[in-house]
DRENDREN-171194 format. One record per residue (C-alpha): residue in three letters; x, y, z. Coordinates in steps of 0.2 Angstrom, whole numbers, always signed. Layout:
 type    px    py    pz
  ala     X     Y     Z
...
***
This chain:
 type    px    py    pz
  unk   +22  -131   -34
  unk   +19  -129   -15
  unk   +26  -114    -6
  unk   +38  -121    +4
  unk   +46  -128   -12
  unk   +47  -110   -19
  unk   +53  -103    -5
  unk   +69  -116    -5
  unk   +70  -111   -23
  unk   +73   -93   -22
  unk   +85   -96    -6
  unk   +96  -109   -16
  unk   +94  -105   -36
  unk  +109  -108   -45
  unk  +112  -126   -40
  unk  +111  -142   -44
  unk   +94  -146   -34
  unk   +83  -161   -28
  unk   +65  -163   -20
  unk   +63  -157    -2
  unk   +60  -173   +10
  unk   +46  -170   +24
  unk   +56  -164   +39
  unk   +62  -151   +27
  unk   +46  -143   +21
  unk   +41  -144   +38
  unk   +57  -134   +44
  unk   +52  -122   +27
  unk   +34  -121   +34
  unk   +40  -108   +46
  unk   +51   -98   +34
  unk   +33   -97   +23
  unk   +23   -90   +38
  unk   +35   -73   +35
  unk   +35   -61   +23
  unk   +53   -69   +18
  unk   +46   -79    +1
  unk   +36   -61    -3
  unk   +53   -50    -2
  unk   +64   -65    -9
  unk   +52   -66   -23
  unk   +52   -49   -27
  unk   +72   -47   -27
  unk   +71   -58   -39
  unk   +58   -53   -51
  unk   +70   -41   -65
  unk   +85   -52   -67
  unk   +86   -61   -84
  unk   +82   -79   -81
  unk   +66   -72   -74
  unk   +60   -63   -91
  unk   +66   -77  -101
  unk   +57   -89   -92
  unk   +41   -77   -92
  unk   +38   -76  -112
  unk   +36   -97  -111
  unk   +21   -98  -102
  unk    +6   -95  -107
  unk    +2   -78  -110
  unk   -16   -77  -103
  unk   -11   -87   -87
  unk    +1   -71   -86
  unk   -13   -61   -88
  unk   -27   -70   -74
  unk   -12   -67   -63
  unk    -9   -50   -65
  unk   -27   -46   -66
  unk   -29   -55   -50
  unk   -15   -44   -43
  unk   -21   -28   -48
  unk   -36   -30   -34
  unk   -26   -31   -19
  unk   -27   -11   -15
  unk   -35    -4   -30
  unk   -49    +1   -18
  unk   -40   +11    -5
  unk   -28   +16   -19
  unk   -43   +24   -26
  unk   -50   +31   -13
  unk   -35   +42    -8
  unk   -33   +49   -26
  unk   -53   +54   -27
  unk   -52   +64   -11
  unk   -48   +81   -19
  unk   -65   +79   -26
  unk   -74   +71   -12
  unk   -69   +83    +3
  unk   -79   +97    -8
  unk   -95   +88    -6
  unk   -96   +77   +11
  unk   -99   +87   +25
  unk   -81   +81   +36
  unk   -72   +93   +23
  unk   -53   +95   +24
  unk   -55   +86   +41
  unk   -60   +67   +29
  unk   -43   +60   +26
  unk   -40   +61   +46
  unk   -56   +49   +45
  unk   -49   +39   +34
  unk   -32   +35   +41
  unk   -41   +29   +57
  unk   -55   +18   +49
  unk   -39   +12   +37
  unk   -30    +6   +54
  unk   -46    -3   +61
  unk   -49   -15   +44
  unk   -31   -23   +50
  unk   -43   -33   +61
  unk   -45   -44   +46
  unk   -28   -49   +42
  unk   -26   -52   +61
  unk   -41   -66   +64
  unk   -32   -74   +49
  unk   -17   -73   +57
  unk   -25   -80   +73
  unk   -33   -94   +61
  unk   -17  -100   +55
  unk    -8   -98   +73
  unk   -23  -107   +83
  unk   -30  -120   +68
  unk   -17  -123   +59
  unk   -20  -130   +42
  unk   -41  -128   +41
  unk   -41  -109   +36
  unk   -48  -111   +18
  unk   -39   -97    +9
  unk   -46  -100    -6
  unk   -65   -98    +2
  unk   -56   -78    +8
  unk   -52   -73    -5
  unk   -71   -77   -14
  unk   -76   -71    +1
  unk   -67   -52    +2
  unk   -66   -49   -18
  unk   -83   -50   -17
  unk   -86   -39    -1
  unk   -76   -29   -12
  unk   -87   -29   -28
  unk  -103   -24   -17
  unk   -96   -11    -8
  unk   -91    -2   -22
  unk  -104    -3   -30
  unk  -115    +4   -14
  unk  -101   +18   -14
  unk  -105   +22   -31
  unk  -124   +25   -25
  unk  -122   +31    -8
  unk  -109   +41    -5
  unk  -117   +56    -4
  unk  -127   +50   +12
  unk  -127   +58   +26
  unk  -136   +56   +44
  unk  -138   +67   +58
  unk  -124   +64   +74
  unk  -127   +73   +89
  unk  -131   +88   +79
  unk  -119   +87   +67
  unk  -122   +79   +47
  unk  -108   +64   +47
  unk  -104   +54   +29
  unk  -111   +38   +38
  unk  -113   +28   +24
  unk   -95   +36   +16
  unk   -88   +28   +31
  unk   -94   +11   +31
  unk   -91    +7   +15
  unk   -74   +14   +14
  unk   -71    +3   +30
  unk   -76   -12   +20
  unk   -67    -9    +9
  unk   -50    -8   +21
  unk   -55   -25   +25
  unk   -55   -32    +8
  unk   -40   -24    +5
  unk   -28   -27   +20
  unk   -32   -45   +24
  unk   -27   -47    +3
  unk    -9   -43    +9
  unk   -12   -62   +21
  unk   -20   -71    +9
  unk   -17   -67    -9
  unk    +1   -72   -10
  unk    -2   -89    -2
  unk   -14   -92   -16
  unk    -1   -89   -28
  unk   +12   -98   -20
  unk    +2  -113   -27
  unk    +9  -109   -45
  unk   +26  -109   -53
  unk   +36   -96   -52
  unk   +34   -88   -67
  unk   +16   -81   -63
  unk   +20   -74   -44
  unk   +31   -61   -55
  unk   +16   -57   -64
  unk    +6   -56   -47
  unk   +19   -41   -42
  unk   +17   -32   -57
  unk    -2   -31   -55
  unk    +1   -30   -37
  unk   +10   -13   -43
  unk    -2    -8   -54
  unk   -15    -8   -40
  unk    -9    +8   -37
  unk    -2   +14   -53
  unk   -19   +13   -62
  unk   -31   +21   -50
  unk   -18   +36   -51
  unk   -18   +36   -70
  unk   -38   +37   -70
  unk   -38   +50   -57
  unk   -27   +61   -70
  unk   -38   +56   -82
  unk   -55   +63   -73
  unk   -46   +80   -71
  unk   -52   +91   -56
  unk   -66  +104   -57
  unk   -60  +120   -57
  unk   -69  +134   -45
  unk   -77  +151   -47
  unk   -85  +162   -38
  unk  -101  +171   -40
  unk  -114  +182   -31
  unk  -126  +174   -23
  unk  -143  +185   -18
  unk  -151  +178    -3
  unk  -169  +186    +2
  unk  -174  +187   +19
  unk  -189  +173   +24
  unk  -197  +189   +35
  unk  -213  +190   +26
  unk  -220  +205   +35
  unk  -204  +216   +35
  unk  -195  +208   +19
  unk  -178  +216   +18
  unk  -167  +223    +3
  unk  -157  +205    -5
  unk  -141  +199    +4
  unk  -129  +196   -10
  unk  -114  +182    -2
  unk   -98  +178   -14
  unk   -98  +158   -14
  unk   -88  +146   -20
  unk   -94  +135   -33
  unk   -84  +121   -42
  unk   -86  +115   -60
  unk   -89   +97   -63
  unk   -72   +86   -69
  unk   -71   +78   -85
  unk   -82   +61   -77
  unk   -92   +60   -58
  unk   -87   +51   -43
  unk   -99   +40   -47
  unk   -91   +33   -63
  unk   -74   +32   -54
  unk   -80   +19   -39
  unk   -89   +10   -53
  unk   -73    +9   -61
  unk   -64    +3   -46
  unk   -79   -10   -45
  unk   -74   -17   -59
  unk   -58   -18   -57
  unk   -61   -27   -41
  unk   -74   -37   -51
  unk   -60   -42   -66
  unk   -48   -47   -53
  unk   -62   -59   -43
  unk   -63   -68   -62
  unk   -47   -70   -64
  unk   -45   -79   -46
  unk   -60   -88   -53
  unk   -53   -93   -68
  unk   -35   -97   -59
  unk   -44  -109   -46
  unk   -54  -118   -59
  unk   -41  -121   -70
  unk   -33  -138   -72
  unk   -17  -140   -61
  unk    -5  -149   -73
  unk    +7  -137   -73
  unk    +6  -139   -53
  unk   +19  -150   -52
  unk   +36  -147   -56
  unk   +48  -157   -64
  unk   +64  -145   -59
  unk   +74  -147   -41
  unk   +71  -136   -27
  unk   +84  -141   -16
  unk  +104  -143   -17
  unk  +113  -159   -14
  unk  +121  -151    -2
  unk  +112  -150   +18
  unk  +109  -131   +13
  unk   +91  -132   +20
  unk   +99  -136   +35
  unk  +110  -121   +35
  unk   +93  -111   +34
  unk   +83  -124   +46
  unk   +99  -121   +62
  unk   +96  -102   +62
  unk   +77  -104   +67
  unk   +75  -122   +76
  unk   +91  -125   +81
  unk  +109  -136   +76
  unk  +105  -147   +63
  unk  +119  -161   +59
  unk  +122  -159   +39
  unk  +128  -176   +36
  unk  +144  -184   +32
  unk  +146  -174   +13
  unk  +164  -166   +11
  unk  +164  -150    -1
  unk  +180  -143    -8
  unk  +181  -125    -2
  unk  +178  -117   -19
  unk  +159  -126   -15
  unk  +157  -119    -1
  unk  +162  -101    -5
  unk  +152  -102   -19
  unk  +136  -111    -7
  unk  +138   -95    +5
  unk  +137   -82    -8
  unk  +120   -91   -15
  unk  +111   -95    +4
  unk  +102   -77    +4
  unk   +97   -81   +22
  unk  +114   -78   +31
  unk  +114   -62   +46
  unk  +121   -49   +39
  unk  +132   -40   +54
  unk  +123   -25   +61
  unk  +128   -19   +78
  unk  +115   -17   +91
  unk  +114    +2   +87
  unk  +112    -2   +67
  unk   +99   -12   +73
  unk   +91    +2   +83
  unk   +92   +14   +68
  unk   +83    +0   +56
  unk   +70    -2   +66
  unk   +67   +18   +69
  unk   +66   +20   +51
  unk   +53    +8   +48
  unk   +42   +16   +61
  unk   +45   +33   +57
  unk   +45   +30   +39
  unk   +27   +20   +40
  unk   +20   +33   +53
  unk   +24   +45   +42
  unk   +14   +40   +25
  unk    +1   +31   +34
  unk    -2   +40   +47
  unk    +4   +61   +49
  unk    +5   +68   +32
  unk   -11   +60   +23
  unk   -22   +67   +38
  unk   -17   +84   +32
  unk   -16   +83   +14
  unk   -29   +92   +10
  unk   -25  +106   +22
  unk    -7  +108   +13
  unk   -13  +108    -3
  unk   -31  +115    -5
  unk   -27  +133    +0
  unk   -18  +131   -19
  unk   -32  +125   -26
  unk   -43  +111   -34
  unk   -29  +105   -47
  unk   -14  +108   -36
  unk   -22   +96   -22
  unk   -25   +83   -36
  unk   -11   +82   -45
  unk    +0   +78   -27
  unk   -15   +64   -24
  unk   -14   +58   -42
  unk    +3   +59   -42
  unk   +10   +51   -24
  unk    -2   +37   -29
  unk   +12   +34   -46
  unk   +27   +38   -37
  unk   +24   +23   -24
  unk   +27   +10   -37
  unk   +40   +19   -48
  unk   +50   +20   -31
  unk   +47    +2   -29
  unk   +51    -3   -46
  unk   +68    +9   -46
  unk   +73    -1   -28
  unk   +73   -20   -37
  unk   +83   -12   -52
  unk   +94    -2   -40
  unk   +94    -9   -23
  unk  +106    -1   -11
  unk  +106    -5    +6
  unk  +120    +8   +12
  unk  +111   +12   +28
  unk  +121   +29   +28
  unk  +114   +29   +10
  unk   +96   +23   +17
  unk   +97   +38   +32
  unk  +101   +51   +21
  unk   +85   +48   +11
  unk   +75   +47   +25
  unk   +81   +63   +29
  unk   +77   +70   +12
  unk   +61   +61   +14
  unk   +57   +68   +31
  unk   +61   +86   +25
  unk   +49   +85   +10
  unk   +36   +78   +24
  unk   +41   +93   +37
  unk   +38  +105   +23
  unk   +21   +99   +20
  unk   +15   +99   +38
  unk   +23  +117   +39
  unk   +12  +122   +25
  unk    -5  +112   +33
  unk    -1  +122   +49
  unk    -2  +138   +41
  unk   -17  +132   +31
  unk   -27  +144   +24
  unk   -13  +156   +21
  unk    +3  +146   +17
  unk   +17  +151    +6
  unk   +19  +155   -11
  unk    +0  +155   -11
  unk    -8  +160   -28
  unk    +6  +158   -36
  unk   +11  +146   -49
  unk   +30  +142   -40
  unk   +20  +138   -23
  unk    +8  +126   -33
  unk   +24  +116   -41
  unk   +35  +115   -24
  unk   +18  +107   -15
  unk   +15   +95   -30
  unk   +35   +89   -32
  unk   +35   +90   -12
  unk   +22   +77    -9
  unk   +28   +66   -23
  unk   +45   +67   -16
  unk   +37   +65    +2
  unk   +31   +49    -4
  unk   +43   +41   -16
  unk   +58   +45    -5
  unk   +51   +35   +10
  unk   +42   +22    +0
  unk   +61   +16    -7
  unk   +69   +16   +13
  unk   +53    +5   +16
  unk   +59    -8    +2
  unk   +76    -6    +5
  unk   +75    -8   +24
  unk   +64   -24   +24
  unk   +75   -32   +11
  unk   +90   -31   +26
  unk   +76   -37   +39
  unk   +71   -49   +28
  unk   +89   -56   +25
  unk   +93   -55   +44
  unk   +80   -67   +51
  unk   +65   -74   +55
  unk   +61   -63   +71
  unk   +66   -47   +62
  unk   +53   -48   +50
  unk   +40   -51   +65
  unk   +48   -34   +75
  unk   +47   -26   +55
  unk   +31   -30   +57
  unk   +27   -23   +73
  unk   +34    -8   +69
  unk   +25    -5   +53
  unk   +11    -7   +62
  unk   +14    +5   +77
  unk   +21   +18   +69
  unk    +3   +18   +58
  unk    -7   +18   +72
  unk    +5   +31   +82
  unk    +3   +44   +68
  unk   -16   +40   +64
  unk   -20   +41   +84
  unk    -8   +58   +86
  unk   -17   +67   +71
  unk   -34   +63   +72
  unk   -39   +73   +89
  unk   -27   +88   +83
  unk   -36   +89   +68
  unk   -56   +84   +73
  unk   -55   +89   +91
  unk   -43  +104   +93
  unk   -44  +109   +75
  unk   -27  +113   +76
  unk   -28  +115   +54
  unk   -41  +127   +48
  unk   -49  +126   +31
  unk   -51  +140   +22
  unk   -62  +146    +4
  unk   -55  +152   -11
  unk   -68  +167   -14
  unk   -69  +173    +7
  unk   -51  +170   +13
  unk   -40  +185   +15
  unk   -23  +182   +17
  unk    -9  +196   +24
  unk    +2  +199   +10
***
């Protein structure tokens, strides 16, 4: 089934439908260049028809599809929840996540040259060839992380995680020019499967999480050290320096990227598998497309009036024709419009940009564990807020603003806590470690379901507001990586601290 078929299928299910003719999967062509069939598809993942119609496939096509899914940003994902373990070993510190968020901005050059490929040469991008192409970008580079992340060379003085960096950038690549080409891919199949393709999509950041809990965190202590003076000719009575020194968790570093290499290696053999496999069921032997002009309803608000043709409808077929075309503006005033788009780039330079650059600085003066279990935990609470906003969408944008509120105080209180990093509040205490845990996963759930919520009312509005949603994603991320990264590496606006030679006022 061609994507422009399942596109018109999710705009128009419920009806009586026929095969598209050519001028109108060229009209749809432009509706599939959006992220309108992603968000259409998803809405439409839970309802009933969908599960029934998901137990008569073949199982293991299911599972390729999942699988493949499950390696769109299980790298990054990864990443993010290992830190609490890493920033104890590379030399950038509490100052690495800052890093991060900027060389994570940087790999969306890869999803932009595709866009310019499919803008500039139009039909000749080989998607297919990408994908190979990035998976296995994707294989190698964990695989070199697992080796040499350690590595360091010497910068103008100062020992910089070269190698930590590159890798990690890689590995940005892989995953952010996924989001551009993955989904085409799967468009290629039935229905049935893209459901599957979001559940491992979801799972991508679900399962690094899980494993992440699973691994545990080191616990420190702290021990006199004796250090002896190197003067050989006036040798001096032993130093002794309390120093902190972290117990190993329940599996290295080393065993986690080699797990997130084979994840990434598992979902490279199922697209494999999926490509290789015959395309009988390619072809579909249901309608796409109403016997009524619907596309053309769809076709006149991009390209133009389109004449429907002489059909007559009795008005109880054209109520019921309106309530099922999912493409119709919904009626937001100007200033509606205004507050939509300033949640999508606050919310987005929020979570991708502000608070992960200070992660560690709210939550390491509590500890090892306390600083895990909010990475860990964020990680899951992304796609359980997702999951909760297809079961129970609301698009109340009075509803919508007073979670982002919520959302934003959560987020205000950990920034208030990174500021007064080493000494916040509550420190050393086993309330202060619970209100920094619940406050980042709050943090992140909250806003992860305006982000859904919000582009499912873009997405229904138009063409062009899913392009302006985009560009606001996209500069609210950049905005908050480019504010955050000076005032933490440059002006060191957050200090660090150590557990054992920090003395806090009481």
């Amino acid at each position: 089934m061609g994507p422009e078929n399942q596109v018109i299928r999710c705009l128009h299910k419920g009806k009586k439908r026929r095969h598209p003719n050519i001028a109108e999967l060229k009209c749809h062509h432009t509706i599939y260049n959006t992220k309108v069939e992603r968000s259409c598809l998803t809405s439409d993942i839970f309802s009933t028809s969908r599960f029934n119609q998901l137990f008569s496939m073949p199982l293991y096509i299911h599972a390729l599809a999942c699988a493949f899914g499950l390696g769109s940003w299980v790298s990054i994902n990864g990443l993010w929840v290992e830190l609490p373990l890493i920033v104890n070993v590379l030399p950038e510190g509490w100052d690495l996540p800052s890093y991060l968020t900027v060389i994570i901005q940087l790999a969306n050059l890869g999803p932009l040259l595709v866009t310019l490929a499919h803008k500039f040469c139009p039909g000749r991008l080989r998607e297919h060839l990408v994908i190979y192409a990035v998976l296995s970008i994707g294989v190698v580079a964990c695989v070199l992380l697992a080796v040499f992340w350690k590595n360091t060379t010497v910068i103008l003085g100062q020992p910089r995680s070269t190698a930590f960096f590159i890798l990690t950038f890689f590995l940005a690549l892989v995953d952010c020019t996924s989001s551009v080409t993955f989904l085409p891919f799967m468009m290629q199949l039935p229905a049935k499967y893209i459901t599957t393709y979001f559940i491992g999509e979801g799972l991508s950041g679900l399962v690094p999480g899980l494993v992440a809990l699973a691994q545990g965190v080191g616990m420190s202590k702290c021990v006199n050290v004796s250090h002896v003076s190197d003067n050989l000719t006036e040798p001096g009575p032993p130093i002794f320096i309390v120093e902190t020194q972290d117990l190993p968790p329940n599996f290295s570093t080393e065993i986690f990227f080699s797990f997130l290499a084979i994840m990434t290696a598992i979902s490279l053999g199922s697209f494999i598998t999926l490509k290789r496999m015959p395309r009988t069921f390619e072809l579909s032997t249901e309608n796409l497309v109403p016997d009524s002009d619907a596309v053309a309803t769809v076709c006149k608000g991009l390209e133009g009036p389109v004449d429907p043709g002489p059909k007559t409808k009795s008005p109880e077929e054209e109520e019921k024709m309106r309530s099922t075309v999912l493409l119709s503006k919904p009626l937001h005033s100007g200033y509606q419009l205004a507050f939509i788009y300033f949640m999508v780039f606050w919310v987005n330079g929020a979570t991708n940009g502000l608070l992960p650059s200070v992660q560690t600085f709210s939550c390491m003066p509590y500890g090892n564990m306390a600083y895990h279990l909010s990475a860990a935990l964020s990680a899951v609470a992304n796609p359980v807020a997702c999951i909760i906003a297809m079961f129970y969408p609301k698009r109340s944008l009075v509803f919508l603003g007073v979670l982002c509120l919520l959302g934003s105080v959560f987020g205000g209180y950990n920034m208030s806590m990174a500021a007064m990093s080493p000494c916040p509040l509550l420190q050393d205490t086993p309330l202060g470690d619970a209100i920094i845990v619940l406050s980042w996963v709050f943090f992140t759930g909250l806003l992860s379901y305006v982000k859904v919520m919000v582009g499912v009312i873009l997405r229904d509005r138009s063409h062009s507001a899913l392009v302006w949603c985009g560009a606001a994603v996209q500069a609210g991320s950049l905005l908050g990586s480019v504010i955050m990264f000076p005032l933490v590496n440059i002006y060191h606006f957050f200090q660090s601290g150590d557990a054992c030679n920090t003395i806090c006022p009481l």
